[in-house]
MOPAC internal coordinates of N, CA, C and O (Angstrom, degrees):
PM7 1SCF
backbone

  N    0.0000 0     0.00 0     0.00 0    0    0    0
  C    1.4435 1     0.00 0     0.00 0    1    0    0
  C    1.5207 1   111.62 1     0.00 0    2    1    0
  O    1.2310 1   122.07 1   149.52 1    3    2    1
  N    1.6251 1   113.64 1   -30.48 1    3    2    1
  C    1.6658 1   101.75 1   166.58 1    5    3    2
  C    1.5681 1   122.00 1   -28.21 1    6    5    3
  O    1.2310 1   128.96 1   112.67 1    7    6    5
  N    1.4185 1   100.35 1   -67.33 1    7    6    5
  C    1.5407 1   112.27 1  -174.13 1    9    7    6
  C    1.3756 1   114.96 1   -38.74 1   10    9    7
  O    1.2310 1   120.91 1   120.98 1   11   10    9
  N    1.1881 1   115.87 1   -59.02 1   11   10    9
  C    1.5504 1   112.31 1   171.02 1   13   11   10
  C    1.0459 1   134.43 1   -69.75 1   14   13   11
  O    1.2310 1   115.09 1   137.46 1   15   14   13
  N    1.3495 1   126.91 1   -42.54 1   15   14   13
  C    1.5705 1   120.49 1   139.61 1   17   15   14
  C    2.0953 1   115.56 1   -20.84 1   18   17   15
  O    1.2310 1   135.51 1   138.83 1   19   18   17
  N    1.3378 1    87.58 1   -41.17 1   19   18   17
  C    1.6906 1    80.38 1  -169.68 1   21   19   18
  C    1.3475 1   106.29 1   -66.51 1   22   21   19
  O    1.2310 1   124.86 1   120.12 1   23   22   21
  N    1.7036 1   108.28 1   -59.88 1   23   22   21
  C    1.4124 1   122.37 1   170.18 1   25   23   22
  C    1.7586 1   108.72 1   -27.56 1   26   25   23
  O    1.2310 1   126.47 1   100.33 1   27   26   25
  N    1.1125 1   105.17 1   -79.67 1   27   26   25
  C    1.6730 1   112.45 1   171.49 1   29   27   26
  C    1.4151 1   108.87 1   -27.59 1   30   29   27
  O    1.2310 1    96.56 1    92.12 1   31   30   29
  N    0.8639 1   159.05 1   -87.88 1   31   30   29
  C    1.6833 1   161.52 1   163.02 1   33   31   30
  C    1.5861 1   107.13 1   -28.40 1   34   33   31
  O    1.2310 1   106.21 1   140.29 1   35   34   33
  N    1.2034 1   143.21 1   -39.71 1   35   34   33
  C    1.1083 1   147.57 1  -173.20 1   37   35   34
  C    1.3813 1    88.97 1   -72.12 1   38   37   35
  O    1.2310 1   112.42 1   103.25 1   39   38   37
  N    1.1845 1   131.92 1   -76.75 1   39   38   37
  C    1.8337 1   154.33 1  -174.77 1   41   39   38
  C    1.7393 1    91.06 1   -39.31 1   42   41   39
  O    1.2310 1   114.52 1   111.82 1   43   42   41
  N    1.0970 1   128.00 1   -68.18 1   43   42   41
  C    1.5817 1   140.42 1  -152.15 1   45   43   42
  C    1.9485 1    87.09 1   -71.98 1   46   45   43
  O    1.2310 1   112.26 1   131.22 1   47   46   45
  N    1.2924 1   132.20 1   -48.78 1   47   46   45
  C    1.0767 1   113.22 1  -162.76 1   49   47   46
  C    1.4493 1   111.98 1   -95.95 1   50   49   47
  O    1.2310 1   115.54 1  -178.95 1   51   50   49
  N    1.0723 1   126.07 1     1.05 1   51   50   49
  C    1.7387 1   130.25 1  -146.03 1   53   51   50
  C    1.7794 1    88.44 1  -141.43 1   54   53   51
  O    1.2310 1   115.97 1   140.16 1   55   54   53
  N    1.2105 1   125.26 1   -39.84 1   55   54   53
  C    2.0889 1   110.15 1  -163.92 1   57   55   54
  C    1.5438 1    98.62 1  -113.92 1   58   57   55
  O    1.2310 1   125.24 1   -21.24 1   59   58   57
  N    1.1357 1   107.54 1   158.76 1   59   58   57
  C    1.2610 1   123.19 1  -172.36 1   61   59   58
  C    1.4474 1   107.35 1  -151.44 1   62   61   59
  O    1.2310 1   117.52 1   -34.39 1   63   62   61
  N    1.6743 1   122.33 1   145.61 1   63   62   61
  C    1.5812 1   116.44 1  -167.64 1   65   63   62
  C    0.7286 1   130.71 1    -9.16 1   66   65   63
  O    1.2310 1   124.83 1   125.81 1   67   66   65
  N    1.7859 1   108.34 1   -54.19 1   67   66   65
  C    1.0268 1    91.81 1  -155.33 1   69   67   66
  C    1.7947 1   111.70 1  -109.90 1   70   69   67
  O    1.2310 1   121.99 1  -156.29 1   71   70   69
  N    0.9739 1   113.79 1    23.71 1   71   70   69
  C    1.5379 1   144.37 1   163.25 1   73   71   70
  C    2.0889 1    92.70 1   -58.30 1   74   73   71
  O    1.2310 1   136.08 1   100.03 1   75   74   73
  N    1.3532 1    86.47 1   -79.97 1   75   74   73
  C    1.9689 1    97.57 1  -173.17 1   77   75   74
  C    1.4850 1    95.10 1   -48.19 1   78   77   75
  O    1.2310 1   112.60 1   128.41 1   79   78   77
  N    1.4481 1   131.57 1   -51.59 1   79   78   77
  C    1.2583 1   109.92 1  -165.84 1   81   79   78
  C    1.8517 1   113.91 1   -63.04 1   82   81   79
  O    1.2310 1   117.18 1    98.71 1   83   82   81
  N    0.9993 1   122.98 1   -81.29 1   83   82   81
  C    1.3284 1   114.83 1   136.62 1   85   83   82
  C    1.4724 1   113.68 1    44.61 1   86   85   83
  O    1.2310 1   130.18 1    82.75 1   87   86   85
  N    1.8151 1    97.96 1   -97.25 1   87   86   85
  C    1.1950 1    95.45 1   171.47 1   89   87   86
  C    1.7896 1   125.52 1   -81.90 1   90   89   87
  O    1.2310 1   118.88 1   176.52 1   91   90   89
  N    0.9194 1   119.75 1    -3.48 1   91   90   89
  C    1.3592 1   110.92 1   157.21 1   93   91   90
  C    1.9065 1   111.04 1   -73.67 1   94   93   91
  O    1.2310 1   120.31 1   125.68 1   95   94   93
  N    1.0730 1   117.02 1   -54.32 1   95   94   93
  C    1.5113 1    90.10 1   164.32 1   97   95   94
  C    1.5503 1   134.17 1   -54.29 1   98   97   95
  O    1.2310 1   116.65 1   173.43 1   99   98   97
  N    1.6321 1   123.98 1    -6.57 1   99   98   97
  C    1.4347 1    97.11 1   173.59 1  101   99   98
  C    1.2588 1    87.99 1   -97.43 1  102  101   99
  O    1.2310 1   108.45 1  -179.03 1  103  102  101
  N    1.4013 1   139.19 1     0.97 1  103  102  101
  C    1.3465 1   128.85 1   171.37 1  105  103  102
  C    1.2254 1   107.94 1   -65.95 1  106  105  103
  O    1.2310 1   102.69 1   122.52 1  107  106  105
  N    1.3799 1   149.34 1   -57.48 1  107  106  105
  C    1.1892 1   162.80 1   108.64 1  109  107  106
  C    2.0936 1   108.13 1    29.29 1  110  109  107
  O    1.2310 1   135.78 1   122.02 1  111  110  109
  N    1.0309 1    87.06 1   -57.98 1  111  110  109
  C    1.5580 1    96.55 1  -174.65 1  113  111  110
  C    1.6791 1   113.46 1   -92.19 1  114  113  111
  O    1.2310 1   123.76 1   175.21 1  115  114  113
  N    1.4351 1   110.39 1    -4.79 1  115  114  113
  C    1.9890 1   124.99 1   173.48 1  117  115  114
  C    2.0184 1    83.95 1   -89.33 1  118  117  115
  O    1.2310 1   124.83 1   130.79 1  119  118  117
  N    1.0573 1   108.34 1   -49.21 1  119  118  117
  C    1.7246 1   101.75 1   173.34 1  121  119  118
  C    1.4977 1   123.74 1   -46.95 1  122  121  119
  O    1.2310 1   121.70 1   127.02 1  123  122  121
  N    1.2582 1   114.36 1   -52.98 1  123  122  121
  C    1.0247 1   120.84 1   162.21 1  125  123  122
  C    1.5697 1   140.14 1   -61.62 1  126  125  123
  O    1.2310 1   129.04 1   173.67 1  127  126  125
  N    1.0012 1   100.19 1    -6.33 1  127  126  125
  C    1.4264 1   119.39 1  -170.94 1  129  127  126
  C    1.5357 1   100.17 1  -110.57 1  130  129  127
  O    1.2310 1   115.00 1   131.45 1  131  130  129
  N    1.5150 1   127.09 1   -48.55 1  131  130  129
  C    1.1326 1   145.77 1   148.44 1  133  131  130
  C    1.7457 1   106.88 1   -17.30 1  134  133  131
  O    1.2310 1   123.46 1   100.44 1  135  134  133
  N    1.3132 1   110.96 1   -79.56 1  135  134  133
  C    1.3319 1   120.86 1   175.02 1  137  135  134
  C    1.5755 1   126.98 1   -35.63 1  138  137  135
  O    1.2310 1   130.10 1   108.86 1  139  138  137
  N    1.5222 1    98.13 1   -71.14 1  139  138  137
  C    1.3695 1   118.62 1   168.68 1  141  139  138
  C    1.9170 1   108.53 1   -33.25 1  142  141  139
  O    1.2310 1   123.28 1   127.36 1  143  142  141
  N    1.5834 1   111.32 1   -52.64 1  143  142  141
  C    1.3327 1   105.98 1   178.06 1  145  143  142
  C    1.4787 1   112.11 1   -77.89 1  146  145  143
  O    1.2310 1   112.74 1   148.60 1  147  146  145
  N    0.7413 1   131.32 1   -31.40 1  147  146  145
  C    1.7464 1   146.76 1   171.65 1  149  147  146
  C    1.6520 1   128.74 1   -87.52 1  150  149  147
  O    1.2310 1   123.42 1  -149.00 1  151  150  149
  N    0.9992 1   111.05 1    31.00 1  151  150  149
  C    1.8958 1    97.47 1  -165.30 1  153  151  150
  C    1.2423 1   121.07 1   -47.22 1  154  153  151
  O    1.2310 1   114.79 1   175.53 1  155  154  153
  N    1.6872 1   127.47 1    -4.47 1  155  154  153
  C    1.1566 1   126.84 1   171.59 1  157  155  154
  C    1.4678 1   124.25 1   -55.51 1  158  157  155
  O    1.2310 1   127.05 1   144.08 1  159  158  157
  N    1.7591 1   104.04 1   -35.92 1  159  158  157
  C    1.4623 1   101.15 1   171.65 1  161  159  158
  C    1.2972 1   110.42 1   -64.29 1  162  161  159
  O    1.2310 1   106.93 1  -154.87 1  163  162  161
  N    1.0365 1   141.93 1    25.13 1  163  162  161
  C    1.9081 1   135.57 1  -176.16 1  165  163  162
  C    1.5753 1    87.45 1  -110.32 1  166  165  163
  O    1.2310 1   110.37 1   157.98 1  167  166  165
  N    1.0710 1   135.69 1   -22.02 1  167  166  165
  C    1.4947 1   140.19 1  -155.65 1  169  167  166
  C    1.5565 1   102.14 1   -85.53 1  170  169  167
  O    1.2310 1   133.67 1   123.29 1  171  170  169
  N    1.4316 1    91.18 1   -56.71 1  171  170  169
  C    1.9881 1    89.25 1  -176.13 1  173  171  170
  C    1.3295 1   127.89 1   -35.24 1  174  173  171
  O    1.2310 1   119.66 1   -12.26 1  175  174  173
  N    1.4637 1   118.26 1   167.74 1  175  174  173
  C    1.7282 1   106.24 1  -168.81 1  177  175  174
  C    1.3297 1    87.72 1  -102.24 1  178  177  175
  O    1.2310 1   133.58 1   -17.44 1  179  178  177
  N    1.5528 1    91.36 1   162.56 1  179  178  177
  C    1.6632 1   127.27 1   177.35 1  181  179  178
  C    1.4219 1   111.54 1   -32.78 1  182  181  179
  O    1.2310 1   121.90 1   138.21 1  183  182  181
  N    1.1408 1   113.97 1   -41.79 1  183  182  181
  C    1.3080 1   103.60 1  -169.83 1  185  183  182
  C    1.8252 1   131.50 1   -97.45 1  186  185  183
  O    1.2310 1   128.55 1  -179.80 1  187  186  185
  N    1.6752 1   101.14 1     0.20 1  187  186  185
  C    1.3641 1   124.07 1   151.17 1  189  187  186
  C    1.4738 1   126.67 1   -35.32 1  190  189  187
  O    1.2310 1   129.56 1   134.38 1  191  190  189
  N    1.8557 1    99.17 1   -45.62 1  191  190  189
  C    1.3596 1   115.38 1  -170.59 1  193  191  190
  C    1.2205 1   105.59 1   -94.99 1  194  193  191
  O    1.2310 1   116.89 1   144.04 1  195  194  193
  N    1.1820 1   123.51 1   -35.96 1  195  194  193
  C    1.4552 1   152.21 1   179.19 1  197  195  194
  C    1.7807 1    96.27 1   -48.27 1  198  197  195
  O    1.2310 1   124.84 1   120.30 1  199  198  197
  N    1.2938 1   108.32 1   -59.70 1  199  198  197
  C    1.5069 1   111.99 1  -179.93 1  201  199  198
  C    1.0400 1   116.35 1   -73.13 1  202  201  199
  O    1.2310 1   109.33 1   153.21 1  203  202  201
  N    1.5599 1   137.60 1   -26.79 1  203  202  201
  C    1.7103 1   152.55 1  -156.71 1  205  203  202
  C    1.8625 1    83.89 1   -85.39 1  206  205  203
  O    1.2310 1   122.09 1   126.89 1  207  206  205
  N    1.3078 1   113.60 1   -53.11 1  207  206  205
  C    1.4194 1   113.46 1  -174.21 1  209  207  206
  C    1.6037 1   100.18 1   -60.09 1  210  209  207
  O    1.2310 1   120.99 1    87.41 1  211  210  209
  N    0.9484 1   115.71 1   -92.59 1  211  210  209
  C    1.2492 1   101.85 1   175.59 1  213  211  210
  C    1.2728 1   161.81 1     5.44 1  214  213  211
  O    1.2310 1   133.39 1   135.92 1  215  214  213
  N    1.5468 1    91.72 1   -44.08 1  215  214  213
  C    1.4227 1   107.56 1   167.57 1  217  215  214
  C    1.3882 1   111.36 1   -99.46 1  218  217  215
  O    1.2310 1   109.77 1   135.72 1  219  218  217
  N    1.1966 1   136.79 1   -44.28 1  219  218  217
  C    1.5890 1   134.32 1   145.45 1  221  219  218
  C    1.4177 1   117.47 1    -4.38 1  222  221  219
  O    1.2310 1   127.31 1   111.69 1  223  222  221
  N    1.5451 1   103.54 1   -68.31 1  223  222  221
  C    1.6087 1   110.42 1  -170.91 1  225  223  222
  C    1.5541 1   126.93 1   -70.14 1  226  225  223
  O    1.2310 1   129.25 1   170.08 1  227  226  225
  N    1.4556 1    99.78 1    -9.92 1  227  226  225
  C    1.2453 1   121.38 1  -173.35 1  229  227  226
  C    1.9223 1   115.83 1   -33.26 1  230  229  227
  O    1.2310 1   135.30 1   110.26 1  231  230  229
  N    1.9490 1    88.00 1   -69.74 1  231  230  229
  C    1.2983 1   111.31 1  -164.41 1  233  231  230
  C    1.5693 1   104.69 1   -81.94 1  234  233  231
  O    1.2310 1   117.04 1   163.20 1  235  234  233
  N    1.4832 1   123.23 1   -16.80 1  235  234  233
  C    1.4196 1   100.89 1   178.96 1  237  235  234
  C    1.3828 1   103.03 1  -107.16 1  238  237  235
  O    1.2310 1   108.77 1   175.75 1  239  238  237
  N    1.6023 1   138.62 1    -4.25 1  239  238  237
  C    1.1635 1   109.16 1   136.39 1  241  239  238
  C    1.4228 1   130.56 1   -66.32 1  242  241  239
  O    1.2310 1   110.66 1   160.07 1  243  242  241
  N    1.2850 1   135.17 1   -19.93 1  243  242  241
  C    1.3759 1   118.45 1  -171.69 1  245  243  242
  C    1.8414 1   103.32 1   -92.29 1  246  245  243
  O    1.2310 1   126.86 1   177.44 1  247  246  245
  N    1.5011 1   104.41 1    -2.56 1  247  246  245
  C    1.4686 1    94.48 1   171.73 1  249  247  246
  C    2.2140 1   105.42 1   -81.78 1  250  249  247
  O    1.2310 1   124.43 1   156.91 1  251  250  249
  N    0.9602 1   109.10 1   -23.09 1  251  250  249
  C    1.5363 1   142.02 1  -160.60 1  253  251  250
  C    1.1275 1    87.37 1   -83.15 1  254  253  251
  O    1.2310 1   108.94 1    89.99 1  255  254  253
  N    1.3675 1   138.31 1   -90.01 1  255  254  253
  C    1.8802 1   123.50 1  -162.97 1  257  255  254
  C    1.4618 1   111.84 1  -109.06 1  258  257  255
  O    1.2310 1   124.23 1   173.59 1  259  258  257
  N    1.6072 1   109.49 1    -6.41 1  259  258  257
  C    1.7861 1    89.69 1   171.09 1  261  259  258
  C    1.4917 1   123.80 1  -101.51 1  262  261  259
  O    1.2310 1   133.50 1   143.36 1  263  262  261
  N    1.5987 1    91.52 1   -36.64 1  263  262  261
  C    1.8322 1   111.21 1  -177.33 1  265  263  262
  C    1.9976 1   107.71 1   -36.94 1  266  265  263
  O    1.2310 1   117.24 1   -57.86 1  267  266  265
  N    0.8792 1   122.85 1   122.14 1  267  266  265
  C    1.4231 1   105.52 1   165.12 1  269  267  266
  C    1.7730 1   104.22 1  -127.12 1  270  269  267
  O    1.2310 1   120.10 1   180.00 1  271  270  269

């Protein structure tokens, strides 16, 4: 848990919105690029992604309306 604690303080004093957004768009664009070399991932069923979301959203909603 050090490490992330560190991360956490590094992130909190140094990025700002629009820093994360940012990097969620080249995340966005490693997908795309991803694809382009792979088109098989376009094939999988609905609910592959369906579950990938899912588990993603997990922790920053429960940091978002439960964490206090």
């Amino acid at each position: 848990m050090k490490i992330i604690s560190y991360f956490n303080e590094r992130l909190r004093h140094n990025f700002t919105v629009w820093d994360i957004k940012l990097l969620q768009l080249a995340a966005m664009f490693l997908l795309i690029l991803l694809i382009k070399f792979f088109p098989q991932i376009i094939t999988l069923d609905f609910w592959v992604y369906f579950l990938g979301m899912m588990i993603t959203v997990l922790r920053p909603l429960y940091a978002l309306f439960l964490q206090k």
